[in-house]
C-alpha positions in Angstrom: -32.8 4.0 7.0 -32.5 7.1 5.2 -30.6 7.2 1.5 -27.0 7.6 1.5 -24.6 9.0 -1.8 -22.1 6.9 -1.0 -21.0 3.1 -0.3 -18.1 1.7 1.4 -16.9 -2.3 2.1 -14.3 -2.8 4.2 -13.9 -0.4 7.3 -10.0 -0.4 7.9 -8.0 2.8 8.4 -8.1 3.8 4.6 -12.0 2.9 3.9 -12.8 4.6 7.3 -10.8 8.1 6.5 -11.9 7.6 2.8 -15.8 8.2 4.4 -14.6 10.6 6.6 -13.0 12.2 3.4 -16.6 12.0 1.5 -18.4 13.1 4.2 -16.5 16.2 4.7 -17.4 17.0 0.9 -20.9 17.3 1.3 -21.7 13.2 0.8 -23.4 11.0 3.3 -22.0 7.9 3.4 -22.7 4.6 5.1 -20.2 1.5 5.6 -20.0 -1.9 5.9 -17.3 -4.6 7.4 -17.5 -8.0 8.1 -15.6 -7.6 11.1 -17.7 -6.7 13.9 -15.1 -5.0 15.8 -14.5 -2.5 12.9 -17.9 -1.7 12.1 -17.8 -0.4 15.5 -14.7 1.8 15.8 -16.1 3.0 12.7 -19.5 4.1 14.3 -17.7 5.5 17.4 -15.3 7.5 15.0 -18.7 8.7 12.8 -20.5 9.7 15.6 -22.4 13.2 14.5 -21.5 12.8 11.1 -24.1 12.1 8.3 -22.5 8.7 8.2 -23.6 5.3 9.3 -22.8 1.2 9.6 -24.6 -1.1 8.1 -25.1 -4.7 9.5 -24.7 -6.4 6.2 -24.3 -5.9 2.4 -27.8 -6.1 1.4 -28.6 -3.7 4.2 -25.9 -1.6 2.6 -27.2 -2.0 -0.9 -30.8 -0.8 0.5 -29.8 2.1 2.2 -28.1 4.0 -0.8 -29.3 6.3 -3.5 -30.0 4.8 -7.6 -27.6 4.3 -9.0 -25.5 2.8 -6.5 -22.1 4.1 -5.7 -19.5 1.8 -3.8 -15.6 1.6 -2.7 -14.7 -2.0 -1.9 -11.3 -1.2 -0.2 -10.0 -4.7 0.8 -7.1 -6.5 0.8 -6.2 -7.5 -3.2 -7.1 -11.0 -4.7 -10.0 -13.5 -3.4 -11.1 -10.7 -1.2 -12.4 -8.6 -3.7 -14.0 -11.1 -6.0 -15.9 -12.6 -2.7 -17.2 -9.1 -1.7 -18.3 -8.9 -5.6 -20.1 -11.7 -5.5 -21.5 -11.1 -2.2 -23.1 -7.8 -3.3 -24.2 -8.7 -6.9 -27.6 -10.2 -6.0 -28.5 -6.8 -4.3 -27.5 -4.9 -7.3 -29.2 -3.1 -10.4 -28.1 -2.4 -14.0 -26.6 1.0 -14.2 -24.9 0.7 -10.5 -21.0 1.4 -10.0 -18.7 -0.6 -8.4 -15.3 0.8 -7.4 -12.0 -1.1 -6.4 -9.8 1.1 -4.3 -7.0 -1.3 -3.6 -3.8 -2.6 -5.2 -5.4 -5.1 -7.7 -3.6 -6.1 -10.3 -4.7 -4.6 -13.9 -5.2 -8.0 -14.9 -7.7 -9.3 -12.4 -9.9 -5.7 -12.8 -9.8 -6.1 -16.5 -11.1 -9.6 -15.5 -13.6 -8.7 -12.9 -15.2 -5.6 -15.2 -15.4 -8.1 -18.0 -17.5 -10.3 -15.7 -19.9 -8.2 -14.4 -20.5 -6.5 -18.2 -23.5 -8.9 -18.8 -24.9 -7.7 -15.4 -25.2 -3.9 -16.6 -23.6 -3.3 -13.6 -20.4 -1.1 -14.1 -16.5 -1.6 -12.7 -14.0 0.7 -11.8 -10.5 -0.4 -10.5 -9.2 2.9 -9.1 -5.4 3.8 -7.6 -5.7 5.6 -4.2 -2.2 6.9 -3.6 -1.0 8.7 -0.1 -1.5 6.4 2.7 -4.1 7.0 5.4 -3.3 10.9 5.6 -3.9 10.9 1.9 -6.8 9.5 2.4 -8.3 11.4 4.7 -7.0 15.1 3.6 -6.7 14.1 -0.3 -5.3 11.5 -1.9 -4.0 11.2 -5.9 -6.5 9.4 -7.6 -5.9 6.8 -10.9 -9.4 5.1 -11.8 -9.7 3.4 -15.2 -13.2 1.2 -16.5 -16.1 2.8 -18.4 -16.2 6.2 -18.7 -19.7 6.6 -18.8 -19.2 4.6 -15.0 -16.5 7.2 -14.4 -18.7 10.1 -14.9 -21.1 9.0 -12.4 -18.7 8.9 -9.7 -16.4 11.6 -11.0 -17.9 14.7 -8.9 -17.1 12.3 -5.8 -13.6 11.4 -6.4 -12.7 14.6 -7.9 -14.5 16.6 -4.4 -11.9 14.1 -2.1 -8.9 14.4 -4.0 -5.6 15.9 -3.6 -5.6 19.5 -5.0 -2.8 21.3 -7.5 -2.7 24.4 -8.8 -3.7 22.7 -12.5 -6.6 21.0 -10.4 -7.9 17.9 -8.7 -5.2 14.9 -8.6 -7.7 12.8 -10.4 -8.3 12.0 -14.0 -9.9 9.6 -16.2 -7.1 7.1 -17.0 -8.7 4.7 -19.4 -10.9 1.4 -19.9 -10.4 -1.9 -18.3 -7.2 -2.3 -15.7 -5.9 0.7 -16.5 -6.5 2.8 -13.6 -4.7 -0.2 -11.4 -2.0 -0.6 -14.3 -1.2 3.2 -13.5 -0.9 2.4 -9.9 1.5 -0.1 -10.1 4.0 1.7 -12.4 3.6 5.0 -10.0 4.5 2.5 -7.2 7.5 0.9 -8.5 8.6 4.5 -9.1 8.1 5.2 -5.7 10.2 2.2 -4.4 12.9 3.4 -6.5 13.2 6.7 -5.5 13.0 5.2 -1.7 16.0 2.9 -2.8 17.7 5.6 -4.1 17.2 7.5 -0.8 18.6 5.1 1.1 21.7 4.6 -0.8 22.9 7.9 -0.8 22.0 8.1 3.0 24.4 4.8 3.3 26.9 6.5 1.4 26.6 9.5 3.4 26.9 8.1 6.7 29.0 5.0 5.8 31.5 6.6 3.2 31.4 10.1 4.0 30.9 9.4 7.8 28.2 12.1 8.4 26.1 12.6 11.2 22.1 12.5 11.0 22.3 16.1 11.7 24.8 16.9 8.7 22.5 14.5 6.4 19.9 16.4 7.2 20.5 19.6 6.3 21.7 17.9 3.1 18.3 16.7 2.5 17.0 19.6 3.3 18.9 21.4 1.0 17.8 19.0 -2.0 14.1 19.7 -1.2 14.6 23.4 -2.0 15.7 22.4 -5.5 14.4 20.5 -8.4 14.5 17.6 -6.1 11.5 18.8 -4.0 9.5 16.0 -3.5 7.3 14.1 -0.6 10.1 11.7 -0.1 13.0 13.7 0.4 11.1 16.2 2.9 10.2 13.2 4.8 13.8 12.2 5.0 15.0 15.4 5.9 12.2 15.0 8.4 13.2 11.9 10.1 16.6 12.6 10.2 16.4 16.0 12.2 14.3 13.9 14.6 16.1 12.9 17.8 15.4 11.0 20.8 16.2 12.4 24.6 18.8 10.3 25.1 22.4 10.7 27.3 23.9 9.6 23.6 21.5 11.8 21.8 21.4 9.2 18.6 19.2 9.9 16.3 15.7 8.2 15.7 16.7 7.3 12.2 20.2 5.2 14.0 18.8 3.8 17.2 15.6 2.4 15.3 17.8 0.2 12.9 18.2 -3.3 14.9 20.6 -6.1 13.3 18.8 -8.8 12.2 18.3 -11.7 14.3 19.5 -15.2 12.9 17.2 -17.7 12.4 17.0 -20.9 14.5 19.6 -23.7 13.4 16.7 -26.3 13.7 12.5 -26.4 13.8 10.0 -26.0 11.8 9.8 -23.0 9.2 6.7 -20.6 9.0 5.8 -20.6 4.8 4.4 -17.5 3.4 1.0 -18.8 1.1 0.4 -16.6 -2.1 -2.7 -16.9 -3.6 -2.3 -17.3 -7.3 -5.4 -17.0 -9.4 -6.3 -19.7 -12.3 -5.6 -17.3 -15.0 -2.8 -15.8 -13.5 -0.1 -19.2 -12.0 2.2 -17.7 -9.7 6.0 -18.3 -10.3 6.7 -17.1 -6.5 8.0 -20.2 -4.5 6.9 -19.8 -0.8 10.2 -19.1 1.5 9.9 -22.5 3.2 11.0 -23.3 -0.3 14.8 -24.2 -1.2 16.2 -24.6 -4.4 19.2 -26.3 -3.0 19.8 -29.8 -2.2 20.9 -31.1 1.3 24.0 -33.0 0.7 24.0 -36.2 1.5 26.0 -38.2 4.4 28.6 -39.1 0.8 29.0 -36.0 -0.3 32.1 -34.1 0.7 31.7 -31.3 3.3 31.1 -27.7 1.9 33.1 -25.1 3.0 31.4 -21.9 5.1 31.5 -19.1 3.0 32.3 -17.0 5.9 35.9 -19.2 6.2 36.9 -17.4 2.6 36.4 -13.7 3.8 39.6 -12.0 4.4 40.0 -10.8 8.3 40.8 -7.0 8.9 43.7 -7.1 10.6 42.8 -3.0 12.1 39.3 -3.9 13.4 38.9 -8.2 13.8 36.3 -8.5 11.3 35.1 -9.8 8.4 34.3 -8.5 5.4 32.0 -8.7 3.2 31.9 -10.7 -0.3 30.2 -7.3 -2.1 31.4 -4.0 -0.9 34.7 -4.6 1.4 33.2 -3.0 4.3 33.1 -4.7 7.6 30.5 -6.9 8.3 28.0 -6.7 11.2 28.7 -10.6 11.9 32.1 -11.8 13.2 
Protein backbone atom coordinates (compact mmCIF):
# COMPACT_ATOMS: atom_id res chain seq x y z
CA UNK A 1 0.00 0.00 0.00
CA UNK A 2 1.48 3.19 -0.98
CA UNK A 3 1.97 6.19 1.93
CA UNK A 4 -0.79 8.41 2.54
CA UNK A 5 -0.57 12.38 4.26
CA UNK A 6 -3.46 11.94 5.87
CA UNK A 7 -5.62 9.62 8.38
CA UNK A 8 -9.17 9.36 9.02
CA UNK A 9 -11.45 7.02 11.75
CA UNK A 10 -14.74 7.03 11.44
CA UNK A 11 -16.28 7.24 7.76
CA UNK A 12 -19.76 9.04 8.42
CA UNK A 13 -20.94 11.97 6.27
CA UNK A 14 -18.50 14.60 8.01
CA UNK A 15 -15.18 12.19 8.13
CA UNK A 16 -16.05 11.10 4.44
CA UNK A 17 -16.44 14.93 3.03
CA UNK A 18 -13.62 15.95 5.52
CA UNK A 19 -11.27 13.37 3.00
CA UNK A 20 -12.88 14.52 0.18
CA UNK A 21 -12.03 18.08 1.50
CA UNK A 22 -8.14 16.93 2.01
CA UNK A 23 -7.94 15.29 -1.09
CA UNK A 24 -9.08 18.18 -3.11
CA UNK A 25 -6.13 20.16 -1.44
CA UNK A 26 -3.41 18.25 -2.76
CA UNK A 27 -3.44 15.39 0.25
CA UNK A 28 -3.93 11.65 -0.25
CA UNK A 29 -5.81 10.38 2.31
CA UNK A 30 -6.89 6.91 3.42
CA UNK A 31 -9.88 5.90 5.93
CA UNK A 32 -10.90 3.62 8.22
CA UNK A 33 -14.57 2.54 9.85
CA UNK A 34 -15.49 -0.16 11.80
CA UNK A 35 -18.66 -0.42 10.04
CA UNK A 36 -18.27 -2.43 7.01
CA UNK A 37 -21.07 -0.85 5.22
CA UNK A 38 -19.38 2.65 5.51
CA UNK A 39 -16.02 1.69 4.53
CA UNK A 40 -17.75 0.87 1.42
CA UNK A 41 -19.89 3.78 0.45
CA UNK A 42 -16.81 5.48 1.25
CA UNK A 43 -14.73 3.53 -1.46
CA UNK A 44 -17.51 3.84 -4.01
CA UNK A 45 -17.72 7.68 -3.25
CA UNK A 46 -13.52 7.78 -3.57
CA UNK A 47 -13.38 5.99 -6.48
CA UNK A 48 -10.52 7.89 -8.84
CA UNK A 49 -9.43 9.85 -6.06
CA UNK A 50 -5.94 9.43 -4.45
CA UNK A 51 -7.87 8.16 -1.52
CA UNK A 52 -8.42 4.70 -0.08
CA UNK A 53 -10.08 2.30 2.90
CA UNK A 54 -8.31 0.49 5.02
CA UNK A 55 -9.47 -2.85 6.62
CA UNK A 56 -8.30 -2.02 10.07
CA UNK A 57 -6.47 0.43 12.26
CA UNK A 58 -3.11 -1.04 12.22
CA UNK A 59 -3.48 -1.33 8.40
CA UNK A 60 -4.28 2.35 8.67
CA UNK A 61 -1.44 3.21 10.83
CA UNK A 62 0.91 1.31 8.25
CA UNK A 63 -0.17 2.90 5.32
CA UNK A 64 0.58 6.61 6.24
CA UNK A 65 3.51 8.92 6.07
CA UNK A 66 6.02 9.68 9.64
CA UNK A 67 4.77 11.34 11.57
CA UNK A 68 1.38 10.20 11.46
CA UNK A 69 -1.44 12.52 10.92
CA UNK A 70 -5.14 11.37 12.04
CA UNK A 71 -8.92 12.77 12.42
CA UNK A 72 -10.87 10.52 14.73
CA UNK A 73 -14.39 11.96 13.83
CA UNK A 74 -16.73 9.81 16.07
CA UNK A 75 -19.42 10.22 18.12
CA UNK A 76 -18.20 12.15 21.67
CA UNK A 77 -17.39 10.10 24.83
CA UNK A 78 -16.33 6.25 25.11
CA UNK A 79 -16.05 6.30 21.42
CA UNK A 80 -13.20 8.33 21.21
CA UNK A 81 -11.16 6.99 24.09
CA UNK A 82 -11.79 3.25 22.51
CA UNK A 83 -10.52 4.34 19.03
CA UNK A 84 -7.45 5.84 21.12
CA UNK A 85 -6.71 3.03 22.62
CA UNK A 86 -7.27 0.94 19.69
CA UNK A 87 -4.65 2.84 17.64
CA UNK A 88 -1.93 3.52 20.34
CA UNK A 89 -0.12 0.21 19.94
CA UNK A 90 0.45 1.13 16.22
CA UNK A 91 1.73 4.43 17.00
CA UNK A 92 5.19 6.30 17.36
CA UNK A 93 6.51 9.22 19.46
CA UNK A 94 6.13 12.41 17.48
CA UNK A 95 2.65 11.18 15.78
CA UNK A 96 -0.60 13.58 15.91
CA UNK A 97 -3.73 12.64 16.89
CA UNK A 98 -6.69 14.83 16.13
CA UNK A 99 -10.29 14.93 17.65
CA UNK A 100 -12.80 16.43 15.33
CA UNK A 101 -15.93 15.99 17.26
CA UNK A 102 -17.95 17.69 20.01
CA UNK A 103 -15.81 16.44 23.02
CA UNK A 104 -16.03 18.10 25.88
CA UNK A 105 -12.79 20.39 26.84
CA UNK A 106 -12.62 18.38 29.86
CA UNK A 107 -12.26 14.95 28.54
CA UNK A 108 -9.51 16.31 25.70
CA UNK A 109 -7.58 17.97 28.39
CA UNK A 110 -7.88 14.50 29.91
CA UNK A 111 -7.10 12.37 26.96
CA UNK A 112 -3.89 14.70 25.81
CA UNK A 113 -2.69 14.45 29.35
CA UNK A 114 -2.76 10.62 28.93
CA UNK A 115 -1.12 10.04 25.96
CA UNK A 116 1.83 12.76 27.03
CA UNK A 117 4.09 9.91 28.39
CA UNK A 118 3.58 8.19 25.00
CA UNK A 119 5.29 11.12 22.94
CA UNK A 120 2.46 10.90 20.94
CA UNK A 121 0.63 14.33 20.50
CA UNK A 122 -3.36 15.41 20.93
CA UNK A 123 -5.32 17.83 19.36
CA UNK A 124 -9.07 18.32 20.20
CA UNK A 125 -10.17 20.48 17.24
CA UNK A 126 -13.85 22.32 16.62
CA UNK A 127 -15.12 21.59 13.07
CA UNK A 128 -17.98 24.02 12.57
CA UNK A 129 -20.46 24.04 9.33
CA UNK A 130 -22.20 20.85 9.00
CA UNK A 131 -21.43 18.44 6.20
CA UNK A 132 -21.29 21.28 3.51
CA UNK A 133 -18.79 22.94 5.74
CA UNK A 134 -17.04 20.16 5.70
CA UNK A 135 -16.70 19.42 2.39
CA UNK A 136 -16.33 23.20 0.82
CA UNK A 137 -14.62 24.71 4.15
CA UNK A 138 -15.45 24.55 7.40
CA UNK A 139 -14.28 27.07 10.59
CA UNK A 140 -11.74 25.38 12.31
CA UNK A 141 -10.97 25.77 16.48
CA UNK A 142 -8.05 23.24 17.36
CA UNK A 143 -6.34 23.67 20.75
CA UNK A 144 -3.32 20.98 22.29
CA UNK A 145 0.48 21.43 21.66
CA UNK A 146 1.50 23.82 19.36
CA UNK A 147 4.42 22.18 18.25
CA UNK A 148 1.42 19.22 17.34
CA UNK A 149 -0.46 22.04 15.73
CA UNK A 150 2.19 23.07 13.42
CA UNK A 151 2.54 19.75 12.01
CA UNK A 152 -0.89 19.59 10.93
CA UNK A 153 -1.52 23.30 10.39
CA UNK A 154 -0.77 23.40 6.49
CA UNK A 155 -3.60 20.65 6.37
CA UNK A 156 -6.25 22.30 8.27
CA UNK A 157 -5.53 25.64 7.21
CA UNK A 158 -5.54 24.16 3.03
CA UNK A 159 -9.50 22.79 3.97
CA UNK A 160 -10.67 25.58 5.78
CA UNK A 161 -13.29 28.11 5.29
CA UNK A 162 -11.71 31.19 3.59
CA UNK A 163 -12.13 35.27 4.63
CA UNK A 164 -10.84 38.02 3.25
CA UNK A 165 -8.38 38.26 6.68
CA UNK A 166 -7.60 34.52 5.74
CA UNK A 167 -8.12 30.90 6.56
CA UNK A 168 -11.08 30.29 9.32
CA UNK A 169 -8.52 28.49 11.38
CA UNK A 170 -6.21 29.54 14.16
CA UNK A 171 -4.27 28.16 16.92
CA UNK A 172 -6.53 28.47 19.88
CA UNK A 173 -4.42 27.26 22.79
CA UNK A 174 -3.15 24.15 24.96
CA UNK A 175 -5.22 21.43 26.40
CA UNK A 176 -9.29 21.46 25.78
CA UNK A 177 -9.17 24.63 24.50
CA UNK A 178 -9.91 24.19 20.96
CA UNK A 179 -13.24 22.03 22.13
CA UNK A 180 -13.89 24.71 24.94
CA UNK A 181 -14.10 27.28 21.89
CA UNK A 182 -16.54 25.04 20.18
CA UNK A 183 -18.88 24.78 22.82
CA UNK A 184 -19.19 28.54 23.61
CA UNK A 185 -19.53 29.27 19.53
CA UNK A 186 -22.28 26.63 19.78
CA UNK A 187 -24.32 27.84 22.52
CA UNK A 188 -24.06 31.18 20.59
CA UNK A 189 -25.43 29.54 17.76
CA UNK A 190 -28.52 28.02 19.57
CA UNK A 191 -29.28 31.41 20.81
CA UNK A 192 -29.29 33.18 17.88
CA UNK A 193 -31.59 30.16 16.40
CA UNK A 194 -33.96 30.82 19.55
CA UNK A 195 -33.94 34.27 18.90
CA UNK A 196 -34.95 33.43 15.24
CA UNK A 197 -37.66 31.65 16.06
CA UNK A 198 -39.19 34.03 18.51
CA UNK A 199 -39.46 36.87 16.37
CA UNK A 200 -40.81 34.45 13.56
CA UNK A 201 -43.57 33.48 16.31
CA UNK A 202 -44.16 36.91 16.94
CA UNK A 203 -44.39 37.75 13.49
CA UNK A 204 -46.76 35.27 12.38
CA UNK A 205 -48.65 34.80 15.68
CA UNK A 206 -48.79 38.58 16.94
CA UNK A 207 -48.39 40.43 13.85
CA UNK A 208 -50.35 37.73 11.72
CA UNK A 209 -47.89 37.76 8.72
CA UNK A 210 -47.66 35.42 6.05
CA UNK A 211 -44.32 33.33 5.21
CA UNK A 212 -44.15 35.49 2.21
CA UNK A 213 -44.26 38.93 4.28
CA UNK A 214 -41.69 37.28 6.93
CA UNK A 215 -39.57 36.66 4.33
CA UNK A 216 -38.82 39.60 2.82
CA UNK A 217 -38.39 40.79 6.39
CA UNK A 218 -35.65 38.44 6.83
CA UNK A 219 -34.44 39.27 3.89
CA UNK A 220 -34.30 42.67 4.52
CA UNK A 221 -32.18 42.05 7.93
CA UNK A 222 -29.58 40.10 5.92
CA UNK A 223 -28.73 43.17 3.98
CA UNK A 224 -27.87 44.95 7.27
CA UNK A 225 -25.63 44.54 10.21
CA UNK A 226 -27.61 41.50 10.74
CA UNK A 227 -26.14 39.50 7.78
CA UNK A 228 -25.38 36.34 9.00
CA UNK A 229 -25.69 32.39 7.89
CA UNK A 230 -28.70 32.07 9.99
CA UNK A 231 -30.86 34.72 8.95
CA UNK A 232 -30.21 34.01 5.06
CA UNK A 233 -31.14 30.58 5.74
CA UNK A 234 -34.40 31.75 7.24
CA UNK A 235 -35.13 34.02 4.71
CA UNK A 236 -34.40 31.00 2.62
CA UNK A 237 -36.86 28.62 3.97
CA UNK A 238 -39.46 30.84 4.29
CA UNK A 239 -39.67 31.91 0.53
CA UNK A 240 -39.76 28.15 -0.08
CA UNK A 241 -43.21 26.77 -0.98
CA UNK A 242 -44.73 23.63 -1.73
CA UNK A 243 -47.16 23.06 -5.03
CA UNK A 244 -50.02 22.74 -3.22
CA UNK A 245 -54.07 23.87 -3.95
CA UNK A 246 -53.45 25.87 -0.40
CA UNK A 247 -50.04 26.93 -1.39
CA UNK A 248 -48.76 26.84 2.49
CA UNK A 249 -45.53 27.33 2.89
CA UNK A 250 -42.75 24.52 3.65
CA UNK A 251 -41.89 26.35 6.79
CA UNK A 252 -46.04 25.88 8.09
CA UNK A 253 -47.04 22.53 6.64
CA UNK A 254 -43.70 20.91 8.02
CA UNK A 255 -44.67 21.93 11.70
CA UNK A 256 -46.90 18.77 13.00
CA UNK A 257 -48.55 19.05 16.70
CA UNK A 258 -47.09 16.87 18.94
CA UNK A 259 -48.49 13.57 19.52
CA UNK A 260 -49.48 12.59 23.21
CA UNK A 261 -47.82 9.97 24.76
CA UNK A 262 -49.58 6.67 25.67
CA UNK A 263 -51.71 6.82 28.99
CA UNK A 264 -50.13 3.34 29.94
CA UNK A 265 -46.83 0.96 28.89
CA UNK A 266 -43.56 0.87 29.24
CA UNK A 267 -41.29 4.13 28.75
CA UNK A 268 -38.14 4.15 26.37
CA UNK A 269 -35.10 5.86 28.85
CA UNK A 270 -32.55 7.89 27.18
CA UNK A 271 -28.85 6.39 28.77
CA UNK A 272 -26.04 9.10 29.15
CA UNK A 273 -22.84 7.97 29.54
CA UNK A 274 -21.21 9.92 32.31
CA UNK A 275 -17.46 9.55 32.67
CA UNK A 276 -15.74 8.71 36.22
CA UNK A 277 -14.28 12.10 36.45
CA UNK A 278 -17.03 13.83 35.10
CA UNK A 279 -20.78 12.29 37.26
CA UNK A 280 -23.57 13.31 35.29
CA UNK A 281 -26.44 15.28 37.05
CA UNK A 282 -28.79 14.53 33.92
CA UNK A 283 -31.60 12.10 35.21
CA UNK A 284 -32.75 9.86 32.22
CA UNK A 285 -36.49 10.89 31.07
CA UNK A 286 -37.91 7.62 32.31
CA UNK A 287 -37.03 9.48 35.43
CA UNK A 288 -39.85 11.46 37.59
CA UNK A 289 -39.25 13.64 40.37
CA UNK A 290 -42.83 13.40 41.37
CA UNK A 291 -44.49 10.96 43.56
CA UNK A 292 -47.62 8.85 42.52
CA UNK A 293 -50.18 9.63 45.04
CA UNK A 294 -51.32 7.09 46.76
CA UNK A 295 -55.00 5.33 46.84
CA UNK A 296 -55.27 8.00 50.50
CA UNK A 297 -54.28 10.83 49.11
CA UNK A 298 -56.99 13.25 47.87
CA UNK A 299 -57.45 13.61 44.06
CA UNK A 300 -55.36 16.35 42.29
CA UNK A 301 -57.00 18.56 40.20
CA UNK A 302 -56.18 18.65 36.08
CA UNK A 303 -54.41 21.66 35.46
CA UNK A 304 -56.20 21.99 32.23
CA UNK A 305 -59.75 22.39 34.55
CA UNK A 306 -58.18 25.92 35.89
CA UNK A 307 -57.61 27.46 32.30
CA UNK A 308 -60.12 30.08 31.54
CA UNK A 309 -62.38 29.02 28.22
CA UNK A 310 -62.49 31.65 25.34
CA UNK A 311 -65.80 32.30 25.05
CA UNK A 312 -64.97 33.73 20.87
CA UNK A 313 -63.04 30.59 19.77
CA UNK A 314 -63.92 27.26 22.51
CA UNK A 315 -60.51 26.96 23.66
CA UNK A 316 -58.20 26.99 26.21
CA UNK A 317 -55.64 28.95 26.97
CA UNK A 318 -52.59 28.72 27.96
CA UNK A 319 -51.03 29.11 31.65
CA UNK A 320 -47.98 31.42 29.97
CA UNK A 321 -48.79 33.63 27.11
CA UNK A 322 -52.90 33.83 26.98
CA UNK A 323 -52.92 32.58 23.48
CA UNK A 324 -55.06 29.69 22.55
CA UNK A 325 -53.83 26.45 23.01
CA UNK A 326 -53.46 23.74 20.40
CA UNK A 327 -55.27 21.17 22.83
CA UNK A 328 -58.95 21.50 23.75
Amino acid sequence: MSQYSFGVVGLGVMGQNLALNIESRGFTVAGFDLDAGQSQAAAAKWAGKRMTTAGSLQELAAALEIPRRILIMVPAGKPVDAVIQDLKPHLAPGDVLIDGGNSFFQDTDRRGKELEPTGIHYIGAGVSGGEEGALLGPAIMPGGPEEAYRKVEPILTAIAAKTDDGPCCAYIGKGGAGHYVKMVHNGIEYGIMELLSEVYDLLKSVLGLSAAEMQKIFAAWNQTELNSYLVEITAAVLGHTTPRPASRSSISSSIKPARKAPASGPRRTRWIWASPSRPSTRRSRGASSRVRATSASPPRRSSRARRPVSRATGTRSSKRCGRPCAWP
